[in-house]
C-alpha positions as a Python dict, from the first residue, in 0.01 Angstrom:
ca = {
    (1, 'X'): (0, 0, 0),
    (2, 'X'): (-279, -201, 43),
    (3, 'X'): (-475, -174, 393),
    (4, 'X'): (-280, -288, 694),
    (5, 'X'): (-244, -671, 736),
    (6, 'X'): (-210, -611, 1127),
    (7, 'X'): (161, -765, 1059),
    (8, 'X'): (420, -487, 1025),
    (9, 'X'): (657, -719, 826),
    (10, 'X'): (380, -875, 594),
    (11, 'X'): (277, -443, 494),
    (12, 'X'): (591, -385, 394),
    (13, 'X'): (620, -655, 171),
    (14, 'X'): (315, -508, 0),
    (15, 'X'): (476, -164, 6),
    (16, 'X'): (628, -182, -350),
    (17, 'X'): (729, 146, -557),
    (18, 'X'): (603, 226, -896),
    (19, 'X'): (972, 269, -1101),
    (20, 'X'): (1165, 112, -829),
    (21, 'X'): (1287, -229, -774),
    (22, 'X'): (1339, -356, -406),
    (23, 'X'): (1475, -685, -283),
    (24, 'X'): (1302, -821, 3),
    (25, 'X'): (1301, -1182, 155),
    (26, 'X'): (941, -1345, 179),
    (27, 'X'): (902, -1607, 482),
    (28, 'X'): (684, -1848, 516),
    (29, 'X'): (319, -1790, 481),
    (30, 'X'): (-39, -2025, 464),
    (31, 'X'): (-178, -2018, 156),
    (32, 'X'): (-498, -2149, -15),
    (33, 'X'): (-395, -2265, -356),
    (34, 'X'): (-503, -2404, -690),
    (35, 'X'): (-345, -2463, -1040),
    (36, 'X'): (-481, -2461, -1382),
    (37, 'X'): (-393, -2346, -1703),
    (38, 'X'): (-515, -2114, -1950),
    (39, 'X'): (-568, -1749, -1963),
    (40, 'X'): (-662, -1502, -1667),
    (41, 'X'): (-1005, -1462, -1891),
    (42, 'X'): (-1052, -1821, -1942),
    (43, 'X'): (-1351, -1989, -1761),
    (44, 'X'): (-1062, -2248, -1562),
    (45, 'X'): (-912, -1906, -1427),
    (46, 'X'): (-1287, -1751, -1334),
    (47, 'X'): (-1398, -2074, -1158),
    (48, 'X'): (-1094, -2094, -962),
    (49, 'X'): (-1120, -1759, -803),
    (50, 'X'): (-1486, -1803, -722),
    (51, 'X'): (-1361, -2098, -508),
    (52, 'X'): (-1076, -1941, -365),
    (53, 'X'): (-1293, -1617, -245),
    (54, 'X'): (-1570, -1847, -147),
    (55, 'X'): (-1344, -2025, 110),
    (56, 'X'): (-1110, -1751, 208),
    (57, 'X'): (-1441, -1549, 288),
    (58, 'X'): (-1642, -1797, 475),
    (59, 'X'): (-1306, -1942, 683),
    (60, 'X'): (-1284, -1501, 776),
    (61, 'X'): (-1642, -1522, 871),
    (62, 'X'): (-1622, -1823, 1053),
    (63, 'X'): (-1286, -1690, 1293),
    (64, 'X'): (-1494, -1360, 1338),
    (65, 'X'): (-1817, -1543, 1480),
    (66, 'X'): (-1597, -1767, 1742),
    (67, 'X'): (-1353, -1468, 1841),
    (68, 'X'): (-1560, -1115, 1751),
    (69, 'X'): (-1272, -1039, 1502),
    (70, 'X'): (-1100, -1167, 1228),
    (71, 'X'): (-785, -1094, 977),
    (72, 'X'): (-857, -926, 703),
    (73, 'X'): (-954, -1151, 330),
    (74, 'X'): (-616, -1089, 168),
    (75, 'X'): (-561, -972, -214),
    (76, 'X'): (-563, -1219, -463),
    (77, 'X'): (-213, -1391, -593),
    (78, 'X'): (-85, -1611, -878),
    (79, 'X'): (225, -1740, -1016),
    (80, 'X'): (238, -1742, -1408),
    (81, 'X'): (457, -1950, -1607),
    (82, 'X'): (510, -2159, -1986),
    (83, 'X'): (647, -2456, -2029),
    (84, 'X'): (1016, -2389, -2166),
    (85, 'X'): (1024, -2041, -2093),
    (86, 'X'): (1276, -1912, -1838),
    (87, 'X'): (1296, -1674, -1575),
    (88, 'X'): (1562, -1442, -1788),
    (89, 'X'): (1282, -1459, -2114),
    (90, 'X'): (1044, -1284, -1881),
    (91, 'X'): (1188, -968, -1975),
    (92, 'X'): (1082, -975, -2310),
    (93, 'X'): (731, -957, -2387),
    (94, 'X'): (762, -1161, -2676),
    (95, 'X'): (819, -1444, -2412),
    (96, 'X'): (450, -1436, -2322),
    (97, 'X'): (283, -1458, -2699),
    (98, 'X'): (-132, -1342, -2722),
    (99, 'X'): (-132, -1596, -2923),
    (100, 'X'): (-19, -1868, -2642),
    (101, 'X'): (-288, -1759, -2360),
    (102, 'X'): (-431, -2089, -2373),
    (103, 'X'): (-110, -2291, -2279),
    (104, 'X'): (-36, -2013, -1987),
    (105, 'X'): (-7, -2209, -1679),
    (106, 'X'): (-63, -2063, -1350),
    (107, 'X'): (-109, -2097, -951),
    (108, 'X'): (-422, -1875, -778),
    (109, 'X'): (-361, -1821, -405),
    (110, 'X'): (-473, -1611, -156),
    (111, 'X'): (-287, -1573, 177),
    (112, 'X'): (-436, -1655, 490),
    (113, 'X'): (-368, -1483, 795),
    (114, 'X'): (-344, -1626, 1182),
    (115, 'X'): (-547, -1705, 1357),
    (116, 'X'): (-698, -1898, 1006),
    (117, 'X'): (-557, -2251, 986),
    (118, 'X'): (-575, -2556, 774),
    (119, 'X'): (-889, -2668, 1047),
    (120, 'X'): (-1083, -2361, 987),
    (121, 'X'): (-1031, -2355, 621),
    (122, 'X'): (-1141, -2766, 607),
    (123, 'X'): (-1468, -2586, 796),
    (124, 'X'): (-1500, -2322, 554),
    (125, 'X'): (-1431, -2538, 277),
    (126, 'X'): (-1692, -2800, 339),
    (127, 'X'): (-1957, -2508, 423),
    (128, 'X'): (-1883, -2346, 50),
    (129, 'X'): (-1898, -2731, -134),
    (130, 'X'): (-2235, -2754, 53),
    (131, 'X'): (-2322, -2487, -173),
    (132, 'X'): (-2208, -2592, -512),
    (133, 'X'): (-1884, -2471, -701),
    (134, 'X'): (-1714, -2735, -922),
    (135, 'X'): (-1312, -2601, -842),
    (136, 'X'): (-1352, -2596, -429),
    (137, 'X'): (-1224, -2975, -471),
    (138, 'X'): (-929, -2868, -638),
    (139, 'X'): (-816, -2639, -385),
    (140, 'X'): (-529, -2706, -115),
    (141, 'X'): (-401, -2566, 218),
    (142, 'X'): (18, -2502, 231),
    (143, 'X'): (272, -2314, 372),
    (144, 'X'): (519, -2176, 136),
    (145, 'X'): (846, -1978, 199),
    (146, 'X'): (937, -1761, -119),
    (147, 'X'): (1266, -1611, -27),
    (148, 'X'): (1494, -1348, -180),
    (149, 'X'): (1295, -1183, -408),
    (150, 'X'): (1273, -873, -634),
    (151, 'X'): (953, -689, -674),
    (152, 'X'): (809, -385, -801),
    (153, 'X'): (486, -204, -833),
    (154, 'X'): (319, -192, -1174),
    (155, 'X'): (14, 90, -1242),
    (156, 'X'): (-194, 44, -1467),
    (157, 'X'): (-387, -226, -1696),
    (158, 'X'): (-284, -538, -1737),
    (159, 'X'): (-230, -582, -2114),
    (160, 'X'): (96, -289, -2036),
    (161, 'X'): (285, -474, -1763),
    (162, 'X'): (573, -579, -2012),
    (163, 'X'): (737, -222, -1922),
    (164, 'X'): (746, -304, -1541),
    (165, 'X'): (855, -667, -1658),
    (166, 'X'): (1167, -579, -1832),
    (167, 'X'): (1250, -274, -1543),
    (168, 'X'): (1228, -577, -1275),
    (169, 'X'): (1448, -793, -1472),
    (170, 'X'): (1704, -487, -1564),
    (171, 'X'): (1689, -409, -1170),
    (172, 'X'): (1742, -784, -1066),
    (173, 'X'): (2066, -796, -1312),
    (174, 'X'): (2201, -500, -1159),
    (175, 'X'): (2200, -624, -844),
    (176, 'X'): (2444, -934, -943),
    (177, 'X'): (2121, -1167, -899),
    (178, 'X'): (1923, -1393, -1148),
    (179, 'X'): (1562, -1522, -1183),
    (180, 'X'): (1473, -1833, -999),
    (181, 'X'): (1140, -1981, -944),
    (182, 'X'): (828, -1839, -1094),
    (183, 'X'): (688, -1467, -1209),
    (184, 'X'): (484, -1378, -908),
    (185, 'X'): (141, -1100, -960),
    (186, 'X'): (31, -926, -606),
    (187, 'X'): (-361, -754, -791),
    (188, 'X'): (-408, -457, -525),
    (189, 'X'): (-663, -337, -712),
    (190, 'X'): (-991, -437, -833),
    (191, 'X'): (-1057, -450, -1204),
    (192, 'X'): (-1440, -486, -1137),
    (193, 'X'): (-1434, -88, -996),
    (194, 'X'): (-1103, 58, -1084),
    (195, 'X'): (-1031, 202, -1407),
    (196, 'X'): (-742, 50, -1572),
    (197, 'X'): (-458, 297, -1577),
    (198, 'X'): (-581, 305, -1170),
    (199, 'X'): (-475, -66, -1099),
    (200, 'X'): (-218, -160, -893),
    (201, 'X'): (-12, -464, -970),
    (202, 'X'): (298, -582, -739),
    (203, 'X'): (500, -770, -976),
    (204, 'X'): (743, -1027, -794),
    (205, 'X'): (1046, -1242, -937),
    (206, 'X'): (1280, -1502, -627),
    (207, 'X'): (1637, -1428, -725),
    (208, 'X'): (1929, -1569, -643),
    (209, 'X'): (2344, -1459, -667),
    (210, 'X'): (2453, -1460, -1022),
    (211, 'X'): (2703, -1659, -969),
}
């Protein structure tokens, strides 16, 4: 697990299990959120995370200098989707082409904790445009309730998460549920200091009853 949130129920949503799915139900949370398309490597994907740390850091910074203390900066999120492909495709790998990286679409989040709000974030958003960075404009402030969900943790690099894919998907028919909504990526770890086959991925997928 990823160090404690200071919210029992949000820690044990991050508490996935490498070869195990669990069903959980995710409430509703704040989020600061953009979209864009492309690939995770793509400079759309690279500017958008420079924003979203850039304003999730300085709206941290800015609770801890009124209050002494501040929630932790929470790990990076994003929903990944294509046009046309649906939830039950996910489980092939096939349904996520190299070749098609460029017309991956995709939402970047980061969660924000209480006591951050959409005022401190406008604060901390303004401070971080007075410094330059072309995608701050683009992001937004929203609450958003997942739901029933599936979810499982994936180890390893990125390029091999079709495996954990397909077991999430196998695990989510078993259960006499079905894919709704959109594939869902929790990054624990950081690919700028972990090795690869050390990264920790919670991979997510809202279900619903099968019939």
């Amino acid at each position: 697990m990823a160090k404690s949130t200071g919210f029992a129920e949000l820690d044990a949503l991050l508490t996935a299990r490498k070869g195990h799915v669990d069903f959980v139900d995710v409430p509703e949370l704040a989020f600061l959120s953009i979209d864009g398309t492309g690939a995770p490597d793509g400079q759309q994907f690279q500017a958008a995370l420079r924003a979203l740390y850039a304003v999730s850091y300085g709206a941290h910074f800015l609770v801890k200098k009124q209050t002494g203390a501040a929630p932790r900066v929470m790990p990076l999120e994003a929903l990944w989707w294509m046009e046309g492909v649906t939830g039950e495709q996910l489980a092939h790998p096939e349904s996520f082409p190299e070749s098609d990286r460029d017309a991956w679409r995709w939402r970047a989040m980061i969660a924000q904790l209480p006591p951050i709000d959409e005022a401190v974030v406008r604060h901390a958003t303004e401070q971080a445009r007075a410094k330059g960075g072309g995608a701050i404009d683009a992001l937004r402030f929203e609450r958003w309730a997942e739901g029933p969900s599936a979810q499982i943790m994936h180890v390893g690099p990125y390029s091999t998460e079709s495996t954990s894919i397909a077991a999430l998907h196998a695990g989510i028919a078993a259960h006499g549920s079905r894919p709704r909504g959109r594939h869902h990526e929790i990054y624990l770890g950081d690919p700028r200091s972990a090795a690869p086959e050390r990264l920790r991925t919670i991979l997510r997928q809202p279900v619903e009853p099968a019939a």
